[in-house]
N, C-alpha and C positions, 0 to 999 in steps of 0.2 A: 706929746701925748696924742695918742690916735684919736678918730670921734668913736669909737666905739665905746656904748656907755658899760661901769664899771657894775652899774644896778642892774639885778636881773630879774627881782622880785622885790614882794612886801612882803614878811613873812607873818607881820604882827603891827598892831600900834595898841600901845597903853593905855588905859585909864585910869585913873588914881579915884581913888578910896579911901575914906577916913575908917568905914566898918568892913573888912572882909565878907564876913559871914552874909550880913546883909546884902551886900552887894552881889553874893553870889545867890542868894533869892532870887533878888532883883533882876537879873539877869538870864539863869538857867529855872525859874517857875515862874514867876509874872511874863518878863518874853516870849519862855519857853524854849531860847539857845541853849542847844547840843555842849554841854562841858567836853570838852575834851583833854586836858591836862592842868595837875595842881602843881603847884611847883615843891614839891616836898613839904616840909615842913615851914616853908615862907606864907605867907600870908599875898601866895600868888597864885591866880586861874586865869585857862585859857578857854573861849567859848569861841565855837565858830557858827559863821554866818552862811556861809556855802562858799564866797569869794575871798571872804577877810577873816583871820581870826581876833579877837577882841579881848587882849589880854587886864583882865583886872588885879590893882597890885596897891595892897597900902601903901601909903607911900614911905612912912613913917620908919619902917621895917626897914627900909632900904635908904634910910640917910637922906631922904627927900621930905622936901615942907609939901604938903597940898595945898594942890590949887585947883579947882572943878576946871572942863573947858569948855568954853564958850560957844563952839564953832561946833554946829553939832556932830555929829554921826548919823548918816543917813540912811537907815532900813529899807530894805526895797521890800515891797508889797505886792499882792495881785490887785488888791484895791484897800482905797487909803480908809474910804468909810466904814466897810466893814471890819477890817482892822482896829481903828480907830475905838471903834465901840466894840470890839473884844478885848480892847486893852482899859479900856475907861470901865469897863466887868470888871475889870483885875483891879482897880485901884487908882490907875492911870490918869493924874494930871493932865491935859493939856493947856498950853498955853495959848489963847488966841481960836481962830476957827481955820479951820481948813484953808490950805494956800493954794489958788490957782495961778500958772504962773505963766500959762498962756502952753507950755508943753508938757507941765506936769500937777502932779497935787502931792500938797505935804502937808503933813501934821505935827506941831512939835511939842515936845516936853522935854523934862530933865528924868535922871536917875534920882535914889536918892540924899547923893551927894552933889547932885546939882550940874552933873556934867550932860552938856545940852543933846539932844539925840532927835530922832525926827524917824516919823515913814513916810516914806516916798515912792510913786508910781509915775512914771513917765510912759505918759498915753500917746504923744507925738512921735514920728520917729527922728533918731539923732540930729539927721541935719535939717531940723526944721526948726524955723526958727519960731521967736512966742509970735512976731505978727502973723507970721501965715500961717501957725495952727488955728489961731483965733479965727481970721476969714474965712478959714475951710471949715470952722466949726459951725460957723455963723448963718 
């Protein structure tokens, strides 16, 4: 097998959903992501981010048990704070206070199915790492 890899993209990753309709609230009026395709008559939507599209899908509809996931999805931001408090207007849970991580800040909460999600702004640039952001901050 050559090394060329066989992946060329992401086209999509899943969410699951115990309530469609909800979630597509949740998602395209509380976030305010752009829907871009339902999946006919399934109890399937697609919403994009600008880089990722974010397909929400009961799961139930399609022979799948729910599970939320744990491991967020991470929204990138111009800045976390004012975000933060245009989302917490909407409704918006958070869990915890704002995370500095020495190269970025994040904020997390869940959907309402519980599947974990976050905004995130990265003020450092890539190859910097959290010590010497912090120094140069300092």
């Amino acid at each position: 097998m050559s090394s060329t890899s066989l992946v060329t993209g992401t086209d999509f990753i899943t969410v699951a959903t115990r309530h469609i309709d909800r979630a597509v609230e949740f998602y395209g009026t509380t976030l305010g992501l752009p829907q871009s395709k339902r999946w006919g008559d399934l109890p399937g939507v697609e919403f994009e981010t600008g880089n990722l599209t974010i397909a929400i899908m009961q799961n139930e509809a399609f022979g799948l048990e729910f599970a939320p996931n744990n491991n967020p999805i991470e929204f990138r931001v111009d800045d976390v704070a004012a975000a933060r408090a245009e989302l917490e207007s909407r409704g918006v849970g958070f869990r915890g206070e704002t995370l500095d991580s020495g190269v970025c800040h994040q904020a997390f909460f869940s959907d309402p199915d519980g599947n974990a999600l976050a905004i995130h702004h990265r003020y450092a640039p890539a190859d910097v790492s959290p010590a010497t952001a912090q120094s140069s901050r300092s």
